[in-house]
NUFI-740200 format. One record per residue (C-alpha): x, z, y. Coordinates in steps of 0.5 Angstrom, whole numbers, plus 500, padded with zeros to 3 digits. Last residue first. Layout:
# residues N
site px: X | pz: Z | py: Y
...
# end
This chain:
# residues 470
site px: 304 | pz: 092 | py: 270
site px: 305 | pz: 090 | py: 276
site px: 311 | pz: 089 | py: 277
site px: 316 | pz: 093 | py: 283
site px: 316 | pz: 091 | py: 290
site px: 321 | pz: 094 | py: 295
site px: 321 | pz: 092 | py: 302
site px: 327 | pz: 092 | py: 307
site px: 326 | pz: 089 | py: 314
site px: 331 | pz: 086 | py: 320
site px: 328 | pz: 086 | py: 327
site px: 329 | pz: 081 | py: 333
site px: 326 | pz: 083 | py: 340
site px: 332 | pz: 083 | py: 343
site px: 335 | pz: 090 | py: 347
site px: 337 | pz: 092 | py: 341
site px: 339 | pz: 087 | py: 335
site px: 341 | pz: 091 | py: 328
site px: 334 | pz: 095 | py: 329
site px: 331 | pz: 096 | py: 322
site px: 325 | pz: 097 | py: 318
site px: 322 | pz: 100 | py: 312
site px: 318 | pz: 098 | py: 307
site px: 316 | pz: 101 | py: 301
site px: 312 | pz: 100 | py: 294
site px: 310 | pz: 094 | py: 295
site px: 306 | pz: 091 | py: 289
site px: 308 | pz: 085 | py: 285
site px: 305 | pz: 080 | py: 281
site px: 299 | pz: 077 | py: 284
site px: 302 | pz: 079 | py: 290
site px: 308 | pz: 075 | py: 290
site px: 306 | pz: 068 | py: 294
site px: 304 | pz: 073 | py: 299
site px: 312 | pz: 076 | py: 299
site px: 314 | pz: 069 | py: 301
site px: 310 | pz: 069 | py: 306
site px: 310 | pz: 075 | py: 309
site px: 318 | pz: 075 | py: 309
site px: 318 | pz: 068 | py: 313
site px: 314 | pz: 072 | py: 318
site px: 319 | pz: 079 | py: 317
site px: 325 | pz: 074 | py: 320
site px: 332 | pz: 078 | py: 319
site px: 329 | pz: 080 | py: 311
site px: 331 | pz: 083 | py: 306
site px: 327 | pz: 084 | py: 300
site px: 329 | pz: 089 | py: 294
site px: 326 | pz: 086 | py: 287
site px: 324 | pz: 090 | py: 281
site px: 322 | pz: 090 | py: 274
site px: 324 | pz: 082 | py: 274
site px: 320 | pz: 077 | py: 273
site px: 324 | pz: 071 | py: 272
site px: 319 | pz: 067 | py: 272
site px: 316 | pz: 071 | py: 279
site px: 324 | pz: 069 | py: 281
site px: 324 | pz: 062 | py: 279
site px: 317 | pz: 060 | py: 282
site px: 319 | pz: 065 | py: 290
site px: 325 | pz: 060 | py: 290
site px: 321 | pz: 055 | py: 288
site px: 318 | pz: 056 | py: 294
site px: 324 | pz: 055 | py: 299
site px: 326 | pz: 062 | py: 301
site px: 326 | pz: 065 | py: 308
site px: 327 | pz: 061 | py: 315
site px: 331 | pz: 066 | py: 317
site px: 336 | pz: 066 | py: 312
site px: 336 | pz: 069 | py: 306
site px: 337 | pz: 077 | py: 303
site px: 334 | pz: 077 | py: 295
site px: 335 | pz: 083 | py: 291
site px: 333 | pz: 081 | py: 284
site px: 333 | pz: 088 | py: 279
site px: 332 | pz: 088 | py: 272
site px: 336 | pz: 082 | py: 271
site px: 336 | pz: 079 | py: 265
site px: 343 | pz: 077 | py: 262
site px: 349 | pz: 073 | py: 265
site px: 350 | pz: 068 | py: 259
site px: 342 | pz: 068 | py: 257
site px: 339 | pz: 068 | py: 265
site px: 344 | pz: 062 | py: 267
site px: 342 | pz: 058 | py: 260
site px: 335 | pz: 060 | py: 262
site px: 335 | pz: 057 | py: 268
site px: 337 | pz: 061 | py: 274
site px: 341 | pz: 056 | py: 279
site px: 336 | pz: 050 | py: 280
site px: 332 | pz: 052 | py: 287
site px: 338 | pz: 057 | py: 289
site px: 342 | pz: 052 | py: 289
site px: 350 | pz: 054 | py: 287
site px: 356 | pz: 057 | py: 287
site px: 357 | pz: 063 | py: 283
site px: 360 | pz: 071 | py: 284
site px: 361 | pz: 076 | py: 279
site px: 360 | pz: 084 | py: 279
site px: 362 | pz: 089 | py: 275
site px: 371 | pz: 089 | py: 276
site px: 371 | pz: 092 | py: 284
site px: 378 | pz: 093 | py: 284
site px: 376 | pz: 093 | py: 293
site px: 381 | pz: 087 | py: 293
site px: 379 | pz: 083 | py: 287
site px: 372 | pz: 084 | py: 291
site px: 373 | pz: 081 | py: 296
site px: 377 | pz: 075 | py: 294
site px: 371 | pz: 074 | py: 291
site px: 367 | pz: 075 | py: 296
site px: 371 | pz: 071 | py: 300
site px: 372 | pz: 064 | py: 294
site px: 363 | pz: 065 | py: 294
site px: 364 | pz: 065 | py: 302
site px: 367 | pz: 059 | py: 302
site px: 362 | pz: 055 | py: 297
site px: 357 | pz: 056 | py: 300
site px: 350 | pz: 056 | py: 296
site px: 351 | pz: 063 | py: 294
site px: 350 | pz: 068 | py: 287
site px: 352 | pz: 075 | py: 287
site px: 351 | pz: 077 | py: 279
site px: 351 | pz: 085 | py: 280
site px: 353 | pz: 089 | py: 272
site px: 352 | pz: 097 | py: 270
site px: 349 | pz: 098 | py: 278
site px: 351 | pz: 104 | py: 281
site px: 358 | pz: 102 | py: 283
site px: 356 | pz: 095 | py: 285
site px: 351 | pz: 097 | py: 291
site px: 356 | pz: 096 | py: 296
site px: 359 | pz: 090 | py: 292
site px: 353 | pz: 086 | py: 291
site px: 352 | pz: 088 | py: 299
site px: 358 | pz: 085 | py: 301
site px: 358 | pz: 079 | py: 297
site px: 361 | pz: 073 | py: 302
site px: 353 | pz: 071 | py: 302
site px: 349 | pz: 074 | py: 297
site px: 344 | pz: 069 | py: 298
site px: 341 | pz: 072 | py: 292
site px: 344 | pz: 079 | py: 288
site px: 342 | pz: 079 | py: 281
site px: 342 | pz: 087 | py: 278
site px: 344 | pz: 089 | py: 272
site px: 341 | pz: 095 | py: 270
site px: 344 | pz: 101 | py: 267
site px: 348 | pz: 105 | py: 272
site px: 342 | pz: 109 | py: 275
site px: 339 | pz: 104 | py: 281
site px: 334 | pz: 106 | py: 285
site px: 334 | pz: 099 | py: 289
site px: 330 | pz: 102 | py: 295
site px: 336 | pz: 106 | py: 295
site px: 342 | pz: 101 | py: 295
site px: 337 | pz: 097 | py: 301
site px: 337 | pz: 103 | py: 304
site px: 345 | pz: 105 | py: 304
site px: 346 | pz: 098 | py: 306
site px: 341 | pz: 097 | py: 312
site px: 345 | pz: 103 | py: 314
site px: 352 | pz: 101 | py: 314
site px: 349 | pz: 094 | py: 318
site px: 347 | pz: 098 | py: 323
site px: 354 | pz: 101 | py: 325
site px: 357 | pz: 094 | py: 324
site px: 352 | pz: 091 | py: 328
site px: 353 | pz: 082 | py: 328
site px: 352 | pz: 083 | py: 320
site px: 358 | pz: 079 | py: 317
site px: 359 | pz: 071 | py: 315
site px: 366 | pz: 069 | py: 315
site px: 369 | pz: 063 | py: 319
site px: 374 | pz: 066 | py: 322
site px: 377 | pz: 071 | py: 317
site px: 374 | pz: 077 | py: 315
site px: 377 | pz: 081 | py: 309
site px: 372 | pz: 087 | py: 306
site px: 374 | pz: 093 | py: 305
site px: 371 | pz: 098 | py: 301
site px: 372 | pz: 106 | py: 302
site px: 365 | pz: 108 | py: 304
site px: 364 | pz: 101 | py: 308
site px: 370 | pz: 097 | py: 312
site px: 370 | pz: 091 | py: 316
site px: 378 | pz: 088 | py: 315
site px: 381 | pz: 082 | py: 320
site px: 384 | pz: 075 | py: 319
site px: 389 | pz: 071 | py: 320
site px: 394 | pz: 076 | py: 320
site px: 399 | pz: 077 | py: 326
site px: 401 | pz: 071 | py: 332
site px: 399 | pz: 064 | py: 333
site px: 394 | pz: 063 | py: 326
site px: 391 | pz: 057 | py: 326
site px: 384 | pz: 055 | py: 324
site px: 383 | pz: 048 | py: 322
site px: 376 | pz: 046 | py: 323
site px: 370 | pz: 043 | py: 320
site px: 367 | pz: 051 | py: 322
site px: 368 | pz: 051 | py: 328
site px: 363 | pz: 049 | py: 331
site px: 365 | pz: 046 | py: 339
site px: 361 | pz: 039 | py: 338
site px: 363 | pz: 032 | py: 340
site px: 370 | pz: 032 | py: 336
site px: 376 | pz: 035 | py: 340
site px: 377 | pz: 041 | py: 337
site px: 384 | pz: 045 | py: 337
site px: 383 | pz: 051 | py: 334
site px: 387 | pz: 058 | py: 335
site px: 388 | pz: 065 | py: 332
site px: 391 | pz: 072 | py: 334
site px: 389 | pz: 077 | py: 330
site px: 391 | pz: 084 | py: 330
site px: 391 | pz: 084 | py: 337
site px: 393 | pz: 091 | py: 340
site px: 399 | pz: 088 | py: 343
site px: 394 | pz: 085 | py: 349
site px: 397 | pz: 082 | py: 355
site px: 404 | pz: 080 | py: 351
site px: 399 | pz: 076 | py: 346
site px: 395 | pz: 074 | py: 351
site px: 399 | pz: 072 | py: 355
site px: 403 | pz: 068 | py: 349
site px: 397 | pz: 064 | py: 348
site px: 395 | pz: 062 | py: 354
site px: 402 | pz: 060 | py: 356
site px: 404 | pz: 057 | py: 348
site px: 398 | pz: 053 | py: 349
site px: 398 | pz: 050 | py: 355
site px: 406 | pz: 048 | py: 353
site px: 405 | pz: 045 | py: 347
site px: 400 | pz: 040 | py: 350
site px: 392 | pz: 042 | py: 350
site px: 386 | pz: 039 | py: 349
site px: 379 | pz: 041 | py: 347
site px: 382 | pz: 048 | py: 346
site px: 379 | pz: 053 | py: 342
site px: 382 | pz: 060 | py: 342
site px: 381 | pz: 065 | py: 336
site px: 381 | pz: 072 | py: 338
site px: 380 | pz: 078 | py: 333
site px: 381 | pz: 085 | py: 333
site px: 382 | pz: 091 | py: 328
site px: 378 | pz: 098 | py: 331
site px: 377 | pz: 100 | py: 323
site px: 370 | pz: 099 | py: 325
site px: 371 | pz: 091 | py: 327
site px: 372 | pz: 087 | py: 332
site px: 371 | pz: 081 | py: 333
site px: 372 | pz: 076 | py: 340
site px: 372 | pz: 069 | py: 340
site px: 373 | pz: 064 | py: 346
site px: 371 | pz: 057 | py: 347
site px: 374 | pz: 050 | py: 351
site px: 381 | pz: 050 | py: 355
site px: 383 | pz: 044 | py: 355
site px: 379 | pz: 040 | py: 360
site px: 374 | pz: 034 | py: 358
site px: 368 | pz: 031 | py: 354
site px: 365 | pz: 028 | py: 361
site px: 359 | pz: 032 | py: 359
site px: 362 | pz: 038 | py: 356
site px: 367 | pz: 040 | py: 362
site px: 372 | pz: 044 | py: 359
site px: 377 | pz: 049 | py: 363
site px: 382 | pz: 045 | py: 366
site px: 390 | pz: 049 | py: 366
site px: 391 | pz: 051 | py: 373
site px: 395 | pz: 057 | py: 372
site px: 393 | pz: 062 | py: 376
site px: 385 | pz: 060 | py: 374
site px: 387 | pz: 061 | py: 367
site px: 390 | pz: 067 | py: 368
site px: 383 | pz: 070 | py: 371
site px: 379 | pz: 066 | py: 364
site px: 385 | pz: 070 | py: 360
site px: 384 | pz: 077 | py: 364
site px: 376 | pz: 077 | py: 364
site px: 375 | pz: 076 | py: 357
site px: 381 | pz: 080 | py: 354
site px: 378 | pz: 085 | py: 359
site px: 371 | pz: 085 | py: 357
site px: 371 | pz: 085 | py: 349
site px: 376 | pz: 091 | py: 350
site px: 372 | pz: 093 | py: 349
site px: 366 | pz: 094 | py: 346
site px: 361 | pz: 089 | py: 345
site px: 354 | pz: 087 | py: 347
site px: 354 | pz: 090 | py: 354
site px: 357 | pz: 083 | py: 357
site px: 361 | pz: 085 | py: 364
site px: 362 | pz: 079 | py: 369
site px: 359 | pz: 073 | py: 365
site px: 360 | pz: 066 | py: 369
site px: 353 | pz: 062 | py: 367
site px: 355 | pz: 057 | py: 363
site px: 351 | pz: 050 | py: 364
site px: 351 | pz: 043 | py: 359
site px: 347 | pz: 045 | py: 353
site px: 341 | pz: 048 | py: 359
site px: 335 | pz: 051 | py: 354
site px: 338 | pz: 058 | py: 356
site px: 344 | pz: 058 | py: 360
site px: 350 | pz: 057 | py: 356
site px: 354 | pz: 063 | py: 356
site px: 361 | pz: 066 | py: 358
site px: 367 | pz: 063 | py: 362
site px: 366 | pz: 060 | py: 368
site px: 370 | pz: 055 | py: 373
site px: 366 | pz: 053 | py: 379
site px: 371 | pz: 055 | py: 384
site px: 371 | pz: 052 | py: 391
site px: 363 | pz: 052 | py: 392
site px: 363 | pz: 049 | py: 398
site px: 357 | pz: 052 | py: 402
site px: 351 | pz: 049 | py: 403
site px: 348 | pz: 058 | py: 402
site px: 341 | pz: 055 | py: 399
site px: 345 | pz: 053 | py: 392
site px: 350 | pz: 059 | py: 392
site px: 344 | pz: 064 | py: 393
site px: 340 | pz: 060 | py: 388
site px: 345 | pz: 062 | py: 383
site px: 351 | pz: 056 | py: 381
site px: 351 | pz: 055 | py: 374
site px: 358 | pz: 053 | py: 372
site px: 361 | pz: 047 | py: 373
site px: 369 | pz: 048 | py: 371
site px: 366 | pz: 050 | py: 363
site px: 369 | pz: 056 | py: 358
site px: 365 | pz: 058 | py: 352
site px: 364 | pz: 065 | py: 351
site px: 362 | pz: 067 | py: 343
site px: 361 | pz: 075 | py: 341
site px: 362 | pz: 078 | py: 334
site px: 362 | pz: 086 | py: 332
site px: 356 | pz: 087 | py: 337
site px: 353 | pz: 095 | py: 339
site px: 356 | pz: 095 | py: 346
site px: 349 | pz: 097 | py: 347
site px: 343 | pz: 101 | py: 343
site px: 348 | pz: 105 | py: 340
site px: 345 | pz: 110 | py: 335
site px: 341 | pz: 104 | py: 332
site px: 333 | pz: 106 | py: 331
site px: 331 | pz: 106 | py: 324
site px: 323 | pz: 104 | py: 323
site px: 320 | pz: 109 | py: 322
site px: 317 | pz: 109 | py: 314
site px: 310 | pz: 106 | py: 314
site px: 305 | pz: 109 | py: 309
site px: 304 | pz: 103 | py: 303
site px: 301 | pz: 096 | py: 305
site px: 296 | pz: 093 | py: 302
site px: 299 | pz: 085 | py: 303
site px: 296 | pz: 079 | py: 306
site px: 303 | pz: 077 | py: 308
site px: 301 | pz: 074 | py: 313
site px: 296 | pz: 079 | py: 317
site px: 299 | pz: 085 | py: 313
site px: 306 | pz: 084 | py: 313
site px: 306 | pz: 080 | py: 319
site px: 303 | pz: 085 | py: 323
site px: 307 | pz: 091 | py: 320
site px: 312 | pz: 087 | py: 323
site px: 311 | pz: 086 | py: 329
site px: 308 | pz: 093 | py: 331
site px: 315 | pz: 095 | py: 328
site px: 318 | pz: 091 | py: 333
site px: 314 | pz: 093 | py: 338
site px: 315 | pz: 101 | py: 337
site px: 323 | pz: 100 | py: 337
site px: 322 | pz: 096 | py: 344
site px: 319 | pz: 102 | py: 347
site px: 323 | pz: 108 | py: 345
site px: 328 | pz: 102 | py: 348
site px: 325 | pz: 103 | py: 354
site px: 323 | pz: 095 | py: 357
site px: 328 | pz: 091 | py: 362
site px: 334 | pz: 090 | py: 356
site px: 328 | pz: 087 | py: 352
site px: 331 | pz: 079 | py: 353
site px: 338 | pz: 080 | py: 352
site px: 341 | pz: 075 | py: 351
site px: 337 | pz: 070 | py: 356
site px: 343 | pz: 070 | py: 362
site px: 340 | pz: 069 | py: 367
site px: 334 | pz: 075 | py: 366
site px: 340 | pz: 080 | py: 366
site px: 346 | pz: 078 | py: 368
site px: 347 | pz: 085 | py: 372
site px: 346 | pz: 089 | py: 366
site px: 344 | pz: 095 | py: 367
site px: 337 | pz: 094 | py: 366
site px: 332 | pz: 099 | py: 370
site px: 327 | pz: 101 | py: 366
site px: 319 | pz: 099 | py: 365
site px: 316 | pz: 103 | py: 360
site px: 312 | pz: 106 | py: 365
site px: 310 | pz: 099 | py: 367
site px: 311 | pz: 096 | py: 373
site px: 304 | pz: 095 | py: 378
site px: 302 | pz: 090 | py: 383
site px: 308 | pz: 086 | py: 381
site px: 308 | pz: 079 | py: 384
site px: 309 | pz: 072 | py: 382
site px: 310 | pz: 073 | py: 375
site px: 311 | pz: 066 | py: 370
site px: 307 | pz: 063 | py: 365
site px: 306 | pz: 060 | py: 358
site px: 298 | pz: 058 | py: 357
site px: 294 | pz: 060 | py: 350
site px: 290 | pz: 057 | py: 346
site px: 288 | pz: 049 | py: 348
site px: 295 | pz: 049 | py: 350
site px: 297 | pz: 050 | py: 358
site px: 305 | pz: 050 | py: 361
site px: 307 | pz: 051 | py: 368
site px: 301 | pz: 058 | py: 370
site px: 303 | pz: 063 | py: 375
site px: 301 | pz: 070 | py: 373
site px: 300 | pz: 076 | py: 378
site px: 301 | pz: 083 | py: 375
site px: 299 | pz: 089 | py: 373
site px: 305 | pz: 092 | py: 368
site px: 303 | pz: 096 | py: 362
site px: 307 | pz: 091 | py: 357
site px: 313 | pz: 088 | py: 361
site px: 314 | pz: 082 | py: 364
site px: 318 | pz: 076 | py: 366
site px: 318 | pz: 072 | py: 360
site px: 311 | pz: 072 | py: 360
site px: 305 | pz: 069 | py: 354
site px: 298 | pz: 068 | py: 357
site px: 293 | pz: 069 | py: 351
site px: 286 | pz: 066 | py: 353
site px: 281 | pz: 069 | py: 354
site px: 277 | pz: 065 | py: 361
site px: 280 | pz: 071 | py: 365
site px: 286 | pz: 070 | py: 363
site px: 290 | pz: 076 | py: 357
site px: 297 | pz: 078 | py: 357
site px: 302 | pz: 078 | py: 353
site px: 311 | pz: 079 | py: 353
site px: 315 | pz: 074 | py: 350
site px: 320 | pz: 076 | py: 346
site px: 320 | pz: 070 | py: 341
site px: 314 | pz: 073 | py: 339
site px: 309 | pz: 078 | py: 342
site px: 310 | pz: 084 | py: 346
site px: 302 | pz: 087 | py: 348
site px: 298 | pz: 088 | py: 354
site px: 301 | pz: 086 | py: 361
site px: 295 | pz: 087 | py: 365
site px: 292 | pz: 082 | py: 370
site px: 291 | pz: 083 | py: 377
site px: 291 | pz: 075 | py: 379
site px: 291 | pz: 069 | py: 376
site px: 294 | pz: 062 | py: 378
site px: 293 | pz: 056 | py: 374
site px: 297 | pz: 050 | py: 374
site px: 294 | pz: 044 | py: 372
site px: 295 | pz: 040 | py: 378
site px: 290 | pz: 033 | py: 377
site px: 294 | pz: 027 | py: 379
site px: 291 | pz: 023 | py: 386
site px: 287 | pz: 017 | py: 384
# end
């Protein structure tokens, strides 16, 4: 008996809403939502199905009836290949509206909170060229596009260097121009992927663990400072003295010329050792007079311009007077303890890594900062009553975790703690919604505020200001 196809086809429909994962939907004759990764809210279109859940189907568009007035022509010529920027086809006007909508949904449906009137959310003045940190990996099979496929032509140079293609580990798709960082992002990465070629040093093949040349590196910072870390696979003295030196003679601007050798399965570099060739092994980010050294391996928000920002309102939402000590969880490599540090009597900065703690000290021995103190340890255990008698009772908690929020016990320690306030920052306002409902016994939100680190993403950083309920 012949297998029943489970595809659906629809016809004419509106694209009505941006939902997660930057997804567009809309809704199917049987009512059920449809998610589209192809489309934009306001677009008529015709939707074909691959996947069906008892709630939802995920599709494709076939064909545009009618395109949205907030449709706009995307710059990059990557676009919907790559996957980096998802939004890049809406107006950016339009995305800020979706991702505030997102979050004042979370927060409410969520959270199950009363929220306070709304503050805008706060666009960035750069919705491109707007990244400190970007990541190539180099391949010798790079995705070829339909054109090439369908052509049956030789393909003699199937060298690639920029990013794997969504959902294919083993795939790079050739970037040409990136509009995330600035340059000379582009150049650097254009002329050591052209100088390679001439020089027929292999790229990396990830599925027969082969080839020399394997990822590049690029940060930068607002003090124009610039980092490039090379990762060979393999390599003998003399590849790397080529590809090194060229970039060295090509590039005078660098300040810190790094490579890594790594032929273990994955390309992470954090269990390796970094090697500086040229320069110093780190470069500096600086804010209202502080620096802040970062290596390789350091953690730092991706949006140097809107990381400023999101400081200052974390800072005010605080509301500090000089007289408060102030907890700072997952502080990270200390960079908002230290930012907030002169309005504050004490900051403790606590971390479960190890090496961000050592930098956040170093940091702040740099910057003559002498209020605050940083420790190692899991957030779960760290504030017992002999942790809370020797550094003092915080009257003010911030707390910045990652993605998927703090673990419940995290949430216990601090209602037991019960600080007067607490400043929540988050990159996953779902995760914060859930947090913040386990607090709303104990505390009500005063202010929420949204920022845009991620244009032409669908992803969002929140602030919220709770104070105790007396």
């Amino acid at each position: 008996m012949p297998r029943k196809n489970k595809k659906k086809e629809f016809f004419n429909i509106k694209v009505l809403d941006a939902g997660a994962k930057g997804k567009s939907v809309a809704k199917a004759p049987d009512g059920r939502i449809v998610f589209l990764s192809d489309a934009v809210p306001g677009d008529v279109v015709d939707i074909q199905t691959f996947k069906k859940r008892k709630a939802y189907y995920e599709g494709k568009t076939t064909k545009f009836h009618k395109f949205s007035k907030d449709r706009v022509p995307p710059l990059c010529s990557h676009f919907g290949i790559c996957g980096g920027c998802k939004w890049q086809y809406m107006s950016y006007e339009k995305q800020l509206f979706f991702k505030q909508k997102e979050v004042v949904n979370n927060l409410s449906r969520i959270g199950k909170l009363n929220l306070p009137e709304i503050s805008a959310i706060l666009g960035a003045k750069n919705p491109y060229f707007y990244r400190n940190k970007m990541e190539f990996s180099f391949s010798d099979n790079r995705w070829l596009s339909q054109i090439e496929i369908q052509s049956e032509q030789p393909i003699e140079n199937r060298n690639a260097l920029g990013f794997h293609i969504p959902g294919m580990w083993d795939k790079i798709l050739d970037i040409d121009k990136c509009w995330l960082q600035a340059d000379p992002s582009n150049a650097i990465r254009n002329a050591l992927k052209n100088f390679a070629i001439s020089k027929n040093i292999p790229f990396f093949n990830a599925r027969k663990q082969s080839g020399v040349l394997r990822t590049l590196m690029i940060r930068t910072s607002s003090k124009k400072e610039i980092m490039v870390l090379v990762q060979f696979y393999k390599a003998t003295a003399k590849q790397l003295e080529i590809i090194l030196n060229f970039l060295k003679i090509s590039f005078p601007e660098i300040t810190a010329l790094l490579y890594v050798i790594n032929a273990k399965g994955n390309d992470t570099i954090y269990d390796q050792k970094v090697i500086c060739y040229q320069g110093r092994d780190h470069i500096y980010e600086e804010m209202e007079g502080l620096q802040f050294k970062i290596n390789a391996k350091s953690f730092y928000q991706t949006n140097s311009e809107q990381a400023y920002n999101l400081y200052k309102i974390t800072r005010d939402f605080a509301g500090l007077t000089g007289n408060e000590i102030v907890y700072d969880l997952y502080t990270g490599t200390g960079t908002i303890a230290q930012f907030i540090a002169k309005k504050a009597q004490k900051v403790i900065g606590v971390e479960a890594v190890p090496d961000a703690i050592k930098a956040a000290k170093e940091n702040a021995k740099h910057n003559n900062i002498k209020n605050v103190d940083f420790f190692v340890g899991d957030m779960k255990y760290i504030f017992n009553d002999d942790f809370i008698k020797t550094h003092g009772h915080p009257d003010v908690i911030i707390t910045d975790p990652p993605r998927n929020g703090m673990h419940k016990d995290v949430v216990a320690q601090i209602l037991k703690i019960n600080p007067k306030k607490i400043v929540y920052v988050s990159c996953n306002s779902a995760t914060q919604a859930r947090d913040l409902e386990l607090m709303n016994h104990n505390y009500k939100v005063i202010k929420t505020q949204a920022v845009d680190m991620f244009p032409q993403t669908q992803h969002v950083e929140n602030v919220v200001l709770l104070e105790k309920i007396i």
